[in-house]
VEXDREN-2710 file (C-alpha; in Angstrom, 1 decimal):
% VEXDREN-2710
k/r/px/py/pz
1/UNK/0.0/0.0/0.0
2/UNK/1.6/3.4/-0.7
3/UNK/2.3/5.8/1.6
4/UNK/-0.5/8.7/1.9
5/UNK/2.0/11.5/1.2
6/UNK/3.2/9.5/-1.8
7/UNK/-0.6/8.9/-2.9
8/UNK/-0.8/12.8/-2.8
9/UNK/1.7/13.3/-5.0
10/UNK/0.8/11.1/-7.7
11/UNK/-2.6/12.7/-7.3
12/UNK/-1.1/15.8/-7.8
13/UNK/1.2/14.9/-10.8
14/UNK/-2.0/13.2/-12.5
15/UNK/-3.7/16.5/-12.1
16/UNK/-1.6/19.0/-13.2
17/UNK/-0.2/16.6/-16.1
18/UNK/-3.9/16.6/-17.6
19/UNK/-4.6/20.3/-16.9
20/UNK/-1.3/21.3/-18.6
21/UNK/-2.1/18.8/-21.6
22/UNK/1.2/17.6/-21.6
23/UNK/2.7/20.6/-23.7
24/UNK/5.9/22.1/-23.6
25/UNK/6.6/25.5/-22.5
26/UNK/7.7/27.7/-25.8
27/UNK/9.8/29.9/-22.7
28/UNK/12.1/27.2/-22.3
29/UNK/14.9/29.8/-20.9
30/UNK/16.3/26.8/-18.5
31/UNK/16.7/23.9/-21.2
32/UNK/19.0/26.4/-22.9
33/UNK/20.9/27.4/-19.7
34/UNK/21.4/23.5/-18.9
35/UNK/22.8/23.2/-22.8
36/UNK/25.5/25.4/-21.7
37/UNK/26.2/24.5/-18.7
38/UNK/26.7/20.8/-20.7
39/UNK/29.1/22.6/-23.2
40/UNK/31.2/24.6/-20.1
41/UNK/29.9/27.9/-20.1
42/UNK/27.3/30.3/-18.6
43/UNK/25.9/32.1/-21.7
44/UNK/23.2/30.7/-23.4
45/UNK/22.2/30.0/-27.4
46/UNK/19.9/32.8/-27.7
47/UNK/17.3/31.8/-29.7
48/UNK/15.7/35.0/-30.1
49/UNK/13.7/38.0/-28.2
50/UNK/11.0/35.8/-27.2
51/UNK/13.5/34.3/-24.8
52/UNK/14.5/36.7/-22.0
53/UNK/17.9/36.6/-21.3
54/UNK/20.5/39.9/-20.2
55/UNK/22.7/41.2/-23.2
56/UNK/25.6/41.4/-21.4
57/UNK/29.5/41.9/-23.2
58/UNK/28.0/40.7/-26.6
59/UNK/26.3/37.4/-25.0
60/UNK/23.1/36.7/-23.8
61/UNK/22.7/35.5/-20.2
62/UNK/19.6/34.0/-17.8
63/UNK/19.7/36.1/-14.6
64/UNK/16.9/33.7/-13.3
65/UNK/18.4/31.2/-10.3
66/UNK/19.7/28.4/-12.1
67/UNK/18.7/25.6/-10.5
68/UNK/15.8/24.1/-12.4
69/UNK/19.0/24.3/-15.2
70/UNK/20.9/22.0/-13.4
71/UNK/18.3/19.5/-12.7
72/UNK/17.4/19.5/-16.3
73/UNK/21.0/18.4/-17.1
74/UNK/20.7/15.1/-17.1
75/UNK/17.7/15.0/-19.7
76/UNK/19.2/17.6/-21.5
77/UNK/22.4/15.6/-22.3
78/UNK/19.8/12.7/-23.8
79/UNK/17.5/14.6/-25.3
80/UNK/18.6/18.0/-26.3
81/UNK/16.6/21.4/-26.8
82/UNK/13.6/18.7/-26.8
83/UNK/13.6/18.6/-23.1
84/UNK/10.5/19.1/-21.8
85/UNK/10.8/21.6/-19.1
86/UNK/7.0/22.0/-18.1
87/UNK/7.3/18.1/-17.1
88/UNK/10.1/19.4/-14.5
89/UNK/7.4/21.7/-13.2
90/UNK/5.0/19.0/-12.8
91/UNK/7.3/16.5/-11.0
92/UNK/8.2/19.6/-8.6
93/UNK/4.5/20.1/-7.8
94/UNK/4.0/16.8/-7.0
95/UNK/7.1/16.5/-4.7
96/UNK/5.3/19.9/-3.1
97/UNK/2.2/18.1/-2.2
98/UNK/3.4/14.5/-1.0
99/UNK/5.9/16.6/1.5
100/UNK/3.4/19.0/2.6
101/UNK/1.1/16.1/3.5
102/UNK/4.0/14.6/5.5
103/UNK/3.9/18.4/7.3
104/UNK/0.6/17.9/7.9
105/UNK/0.9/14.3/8.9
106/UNK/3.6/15.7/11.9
107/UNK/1.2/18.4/13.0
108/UNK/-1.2/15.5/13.2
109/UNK/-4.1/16.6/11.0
110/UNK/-6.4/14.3/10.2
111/UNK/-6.3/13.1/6.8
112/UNK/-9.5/14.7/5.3
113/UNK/-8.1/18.1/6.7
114/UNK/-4.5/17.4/5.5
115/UNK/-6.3/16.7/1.9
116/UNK/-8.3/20.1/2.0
117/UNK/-4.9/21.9/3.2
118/UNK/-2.9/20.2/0.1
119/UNK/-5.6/20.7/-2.4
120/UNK/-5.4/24.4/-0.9
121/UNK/-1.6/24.3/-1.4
122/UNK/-1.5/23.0/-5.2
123/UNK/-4.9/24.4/-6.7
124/UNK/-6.0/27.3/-4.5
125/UNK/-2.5/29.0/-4.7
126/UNK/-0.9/29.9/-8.1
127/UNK/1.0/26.4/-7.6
128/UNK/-0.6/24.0/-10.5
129/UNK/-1.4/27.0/-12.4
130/UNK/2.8/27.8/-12.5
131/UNK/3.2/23.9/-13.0
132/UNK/0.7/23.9/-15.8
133/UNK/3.1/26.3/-17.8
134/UNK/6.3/25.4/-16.7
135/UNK/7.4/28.8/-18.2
136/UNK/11.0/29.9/-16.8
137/UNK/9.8/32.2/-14.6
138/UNK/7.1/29.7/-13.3
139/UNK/9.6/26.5/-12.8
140/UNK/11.2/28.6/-10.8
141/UNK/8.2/29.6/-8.5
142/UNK/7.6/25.3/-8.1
143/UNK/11.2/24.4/-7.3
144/UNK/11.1/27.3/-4.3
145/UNK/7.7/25.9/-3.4
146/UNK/9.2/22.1/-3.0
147/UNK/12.5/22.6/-1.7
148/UNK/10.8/25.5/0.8
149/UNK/8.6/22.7/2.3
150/UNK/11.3/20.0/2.0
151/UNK/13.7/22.2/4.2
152/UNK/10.7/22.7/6.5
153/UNK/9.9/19.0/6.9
154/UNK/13.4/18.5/7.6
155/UNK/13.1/21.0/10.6
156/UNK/10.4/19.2/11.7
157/UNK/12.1/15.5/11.8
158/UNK/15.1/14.8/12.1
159/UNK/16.9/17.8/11.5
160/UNK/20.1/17.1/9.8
161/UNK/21.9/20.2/9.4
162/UNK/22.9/19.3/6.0
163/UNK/19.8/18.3/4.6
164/UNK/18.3/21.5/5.9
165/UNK/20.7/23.6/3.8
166/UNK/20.9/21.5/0.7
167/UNK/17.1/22.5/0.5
168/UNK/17.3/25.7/1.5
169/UNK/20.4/25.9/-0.9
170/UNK/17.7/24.8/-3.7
171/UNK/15.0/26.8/-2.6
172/UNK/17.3/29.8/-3.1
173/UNK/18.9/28.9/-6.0
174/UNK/15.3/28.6/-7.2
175/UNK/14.6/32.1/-6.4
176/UNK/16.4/34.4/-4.2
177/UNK/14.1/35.5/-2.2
178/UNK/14.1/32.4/-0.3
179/UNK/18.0/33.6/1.2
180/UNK/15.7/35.6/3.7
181/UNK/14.5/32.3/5.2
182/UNK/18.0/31.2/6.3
183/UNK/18.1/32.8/9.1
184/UNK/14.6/31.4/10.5
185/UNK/16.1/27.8/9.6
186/UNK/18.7/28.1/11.6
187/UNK/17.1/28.9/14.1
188/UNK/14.8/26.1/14.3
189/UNK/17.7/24.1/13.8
190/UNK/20.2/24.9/16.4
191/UNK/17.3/26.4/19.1
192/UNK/16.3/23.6/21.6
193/UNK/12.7/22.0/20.9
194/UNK/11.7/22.6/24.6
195/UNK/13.5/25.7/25.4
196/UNK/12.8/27.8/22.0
197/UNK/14.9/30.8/23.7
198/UNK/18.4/28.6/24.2
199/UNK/20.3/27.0/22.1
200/UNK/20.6/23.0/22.1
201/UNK/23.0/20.9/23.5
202/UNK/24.4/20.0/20.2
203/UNK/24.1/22.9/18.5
204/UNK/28.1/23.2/17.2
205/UNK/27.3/19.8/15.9
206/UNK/24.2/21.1/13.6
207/UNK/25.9/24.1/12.7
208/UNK/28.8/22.2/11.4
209/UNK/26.6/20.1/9.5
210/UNK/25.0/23.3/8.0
211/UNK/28.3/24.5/7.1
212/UNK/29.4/21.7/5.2
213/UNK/26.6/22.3/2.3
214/UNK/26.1/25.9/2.6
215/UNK/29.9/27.3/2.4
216/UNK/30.7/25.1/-0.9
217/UNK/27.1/26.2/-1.9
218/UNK/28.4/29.9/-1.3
219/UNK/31.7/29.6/-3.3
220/UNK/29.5/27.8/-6.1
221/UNK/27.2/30.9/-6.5
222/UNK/30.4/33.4/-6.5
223/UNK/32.0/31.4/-9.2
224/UNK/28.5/31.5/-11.3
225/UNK/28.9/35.3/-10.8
226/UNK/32.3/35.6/-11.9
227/UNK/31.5/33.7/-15.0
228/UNK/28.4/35.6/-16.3
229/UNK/29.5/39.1/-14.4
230/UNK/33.2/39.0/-13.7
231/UNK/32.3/39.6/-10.6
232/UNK/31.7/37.9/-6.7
233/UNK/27.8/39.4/-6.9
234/UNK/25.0/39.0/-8.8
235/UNK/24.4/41.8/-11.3
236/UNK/21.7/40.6/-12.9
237/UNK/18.7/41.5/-11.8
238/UNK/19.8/45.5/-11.4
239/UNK/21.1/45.4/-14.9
240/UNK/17.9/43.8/-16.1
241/UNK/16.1/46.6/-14.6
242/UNK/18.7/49.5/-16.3
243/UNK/17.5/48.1/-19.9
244/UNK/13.5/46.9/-19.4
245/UNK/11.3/49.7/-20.4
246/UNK/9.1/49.0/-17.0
247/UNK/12.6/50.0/-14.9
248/UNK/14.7/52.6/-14.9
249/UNK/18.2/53.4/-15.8
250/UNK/19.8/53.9/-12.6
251/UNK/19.2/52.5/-9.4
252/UNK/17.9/49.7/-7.6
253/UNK/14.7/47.6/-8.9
254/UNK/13.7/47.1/-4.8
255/UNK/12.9/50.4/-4.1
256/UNK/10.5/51.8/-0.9
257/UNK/8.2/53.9/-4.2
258/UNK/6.9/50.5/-5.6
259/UNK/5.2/49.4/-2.2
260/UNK/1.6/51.6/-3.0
261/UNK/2.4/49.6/-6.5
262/UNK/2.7/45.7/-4.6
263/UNK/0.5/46.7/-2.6
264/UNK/-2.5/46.8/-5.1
265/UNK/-1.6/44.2/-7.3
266/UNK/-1.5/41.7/-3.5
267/UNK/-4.9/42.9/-1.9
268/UNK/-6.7/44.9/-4.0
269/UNK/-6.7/44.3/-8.0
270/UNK/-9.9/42.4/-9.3
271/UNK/-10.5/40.6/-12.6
272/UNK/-12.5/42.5/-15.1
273/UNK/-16.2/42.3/-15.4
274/UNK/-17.1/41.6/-18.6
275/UNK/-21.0/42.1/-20.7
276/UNK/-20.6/38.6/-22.4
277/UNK/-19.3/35.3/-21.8
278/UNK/-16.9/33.7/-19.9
279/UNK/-18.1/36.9/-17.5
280/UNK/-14.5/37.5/-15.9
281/UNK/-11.5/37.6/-17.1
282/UNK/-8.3/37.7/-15.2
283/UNK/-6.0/40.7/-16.4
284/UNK/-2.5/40.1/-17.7
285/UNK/-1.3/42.2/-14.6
286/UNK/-2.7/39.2/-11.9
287/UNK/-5.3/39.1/-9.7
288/UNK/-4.8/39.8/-6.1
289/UNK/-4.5/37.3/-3.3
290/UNK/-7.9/38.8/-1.7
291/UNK/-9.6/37.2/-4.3
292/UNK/-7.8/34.0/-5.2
293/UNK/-6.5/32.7/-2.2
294/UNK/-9.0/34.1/0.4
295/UNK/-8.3/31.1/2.6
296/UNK/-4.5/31.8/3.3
297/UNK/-6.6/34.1/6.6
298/UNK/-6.7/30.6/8.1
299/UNK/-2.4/31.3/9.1
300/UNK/-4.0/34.0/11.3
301/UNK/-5.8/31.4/13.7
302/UNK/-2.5/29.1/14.3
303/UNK/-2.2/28.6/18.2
304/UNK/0.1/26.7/20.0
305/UNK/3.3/25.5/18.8
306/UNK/4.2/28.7/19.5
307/UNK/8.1/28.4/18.1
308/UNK/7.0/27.1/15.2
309/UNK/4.4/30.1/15.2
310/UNK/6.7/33.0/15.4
311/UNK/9.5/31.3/12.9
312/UNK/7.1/30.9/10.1
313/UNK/5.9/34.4/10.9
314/UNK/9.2/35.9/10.5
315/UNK/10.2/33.7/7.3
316/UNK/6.6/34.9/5.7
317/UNK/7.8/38.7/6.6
318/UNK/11.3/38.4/5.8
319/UNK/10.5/36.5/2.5
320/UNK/7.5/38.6/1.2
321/UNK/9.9/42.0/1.8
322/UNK/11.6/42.4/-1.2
323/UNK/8.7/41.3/-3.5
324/UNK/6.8/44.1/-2.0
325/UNK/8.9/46.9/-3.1
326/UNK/9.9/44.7/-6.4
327/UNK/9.6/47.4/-9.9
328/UNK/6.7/44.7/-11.2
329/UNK/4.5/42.6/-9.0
330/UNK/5.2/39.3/-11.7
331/UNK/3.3/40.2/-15.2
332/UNK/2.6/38.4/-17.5
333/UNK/0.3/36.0/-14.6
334/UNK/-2.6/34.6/-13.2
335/UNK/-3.2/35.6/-9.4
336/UNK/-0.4/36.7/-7.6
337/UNK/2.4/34.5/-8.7
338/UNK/5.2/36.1/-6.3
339/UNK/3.2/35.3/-3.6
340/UNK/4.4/31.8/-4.1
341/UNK/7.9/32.8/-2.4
342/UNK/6.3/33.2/1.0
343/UNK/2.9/31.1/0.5
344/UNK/4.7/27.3/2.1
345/UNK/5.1/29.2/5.2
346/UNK/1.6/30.2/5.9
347/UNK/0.4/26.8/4.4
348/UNK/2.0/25.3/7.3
349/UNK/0.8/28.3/9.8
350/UNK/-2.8/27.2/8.0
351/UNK/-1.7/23.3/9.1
352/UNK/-0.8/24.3/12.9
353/UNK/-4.9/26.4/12.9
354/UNK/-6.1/23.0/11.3
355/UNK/-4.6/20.7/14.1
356/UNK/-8.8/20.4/15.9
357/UNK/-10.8/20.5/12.6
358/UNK/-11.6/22.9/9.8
359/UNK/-14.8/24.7/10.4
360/UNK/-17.6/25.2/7.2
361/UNK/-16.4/28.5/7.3
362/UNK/-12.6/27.7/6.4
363/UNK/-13.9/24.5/3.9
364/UNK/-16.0/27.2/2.3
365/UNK/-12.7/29.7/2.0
366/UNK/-10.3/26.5/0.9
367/UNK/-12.9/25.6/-1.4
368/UNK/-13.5/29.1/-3.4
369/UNK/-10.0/29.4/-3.5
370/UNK/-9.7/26.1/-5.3
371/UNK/-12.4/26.8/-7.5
372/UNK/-10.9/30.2/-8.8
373/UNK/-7.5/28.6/-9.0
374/UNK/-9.0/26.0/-11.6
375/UNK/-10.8/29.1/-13.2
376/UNK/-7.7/30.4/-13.5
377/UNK/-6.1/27.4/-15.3
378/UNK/-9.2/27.1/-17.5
379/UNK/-8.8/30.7/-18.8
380/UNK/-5.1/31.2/-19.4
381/UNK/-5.6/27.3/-21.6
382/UNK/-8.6/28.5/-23.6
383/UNK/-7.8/32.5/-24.1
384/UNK/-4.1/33.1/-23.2
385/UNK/-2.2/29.6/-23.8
386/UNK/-4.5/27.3/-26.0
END
């Protein structure tokens, strides 16, 4: 009999495999990056403008995290350019689900609420509408999503230093703004379970473990910089911003102007009414969290646990920062994609409110949110992507 997590995950995979039809992703940016990286070097093949990638020294460079890249490798090197990089996507979401069920399963949910708080996690977020796609920017958004929970199941088993930082090393090297979350790991990690304000006996012991994945890790992501920049940092994102039309020419992209910006496009932007069928439609720009993931309010009731509490408060904050005073809030999108940086932490804050029972009220809230995330998936195949 298979294990309920791994049921979850096949479920999952079935899903969003039939909902994405199969298709591969014309915005393959990370198939090309794990061509070069077979043939030694950090520029890519630039096929063309439909492919974003930084003109940089008279090559053409993807300033997205590259790990989706290097876990295409392998399929690359047998297949090619023919690599289908949506299927990636797909096998990320599933890993998402069957690990947060195992979350759940430690906060001991029942399994009918752990299925409502999964479904939440894969359709009533932007999660199986990203997988669907399995555009670059959207394989990206799934790998943080899996390795984000990974790291946090971790934390909540066994705790193995190194384990903790190979998937937070992922999750980061997914997208960046999962390097705010380091901090909150390590706490959980070295603090004592019983004692959350001291440190455990064997802390060095942890922190040693840590270290031996995340300083090679570090001195990894310097030497990617040198290659594509010539230098230790990462350029890429600024320079982006210097030459896109949305940006500006000097300056940072994070900048304290853009949070009356973010903060429309999170709580307040609405799809379009419109005098004919299908009704609605969702706008290019997204559709804020108020009205596709209603639900998340359920992370407000978590009580108890009270460590566990405050951490994933603090990672939600320290995560969802720099996307709220980001230059763009994630166009071209459906909902509220960047919200999928900080969204694994209040899934589990949702878990630890969940531990006696969901009330109607928050079935009826995981529900709608479902139901407008598979709206969502159903527009963007028949109007945007069919």
């Amino acid at each position: 009999r298979l294990p309920p997590a791994v049921l979850a995950g096949l479920v999952a995979f079935a899903l969003t495999w039939l909902i994405s039809r199969g298709r591969a992703t014309p915005y393959d940016n990370y198939v090309l990056l794990a061509q070069a990286f077979l043939h030694g070097h950090a520029w890519i093949d630039w096929p063309g403008a439909y492919i974003d990638a930084l003109a940089y020294h008279g090559k053409h460079f993807v300033i997205e995290a590259p790990l989706p890249a290097v876990l295409l490798m392998p399929f690359v090197a047998l297949f090619g350019t023919a690599t289908n990089q949506t299927l990636l996507a797909i096998v990320l979401a599933a890993v998402a689900v069957g690990a947060a069920w195992r979350l759940g399963e430690s906060f001991e949910l029942a399994p009918s609420v752990n299925a409502w708080l999964c479904g939440f996690l894969l359709a009533g977020t932007d999660l199986l509408w990203a997988a669907m796609l399995g555009d670059v920017w959207f394989v990206a958004h799934v790998a943080a999503v899996c390795f984000t929970l990974l790291a946090l199941l971790e934390l909540r088993g066994k705790q193995r230093g190194w384990l903790v930082a190979l998937w937070a090393a992922c999750a980061l090297d997914s997208r960046f703004t999962l390097l705010m979350a380091v901090p909150v790991y390590l706490y959980l990690l070295l603090a004592d379970r019983d004692a959350p304000l001291r440190l455990a006996a064997d802390w060095p012991r942890r922190l040693r473990s840590f270290a031996l994945v995340a300083l090679p890790v570090a001195a990894l992501w310097v030497w990617y910089n040198a290659a594509r920049w010539g230098t230790w940092y990462d350029i890429g994102y600024t320079a982006w911003y210097h030459q896109d039309a949305a940006g500006s020419p000097t300056g940072s992209p994070f900048r304290l102007s853009y949070l009356p910006y973010e903060l429309y496009s999170f709580f307040v932007q609405a799809p379009t009414q419109l005098a004919g069928y299908p009704g609605l439609r969702p706008e290019l720009t997204g559709v804020a969290l108020t009205w596709t993931s209603p639900a998340l309010v359920l992370a407000f009731f978590a009580r108890g646990a009270w460590r566990w509490v405050a951490a994933l408060w603090a990672a939600t904050l320290l995560v969802a920062a720099p996307n709220f005073v980001y230059y763009v809030d994630g166009f071209a999108q459906f909902g509220m994609r960047h919200a999928l940086d900080f969204e694994p932490f209040l899934v589990v804050l949702m878990m630890i409110a969940a531990r006696r029972g969901l009330s109607w009220w928050a079935q009826a809230l995981i529900a709608y949110s479902m139901l407008v995330g598979f709206w969502g998936c159903w527009y963007w195949n028949a109007f945007y992507r069919p």
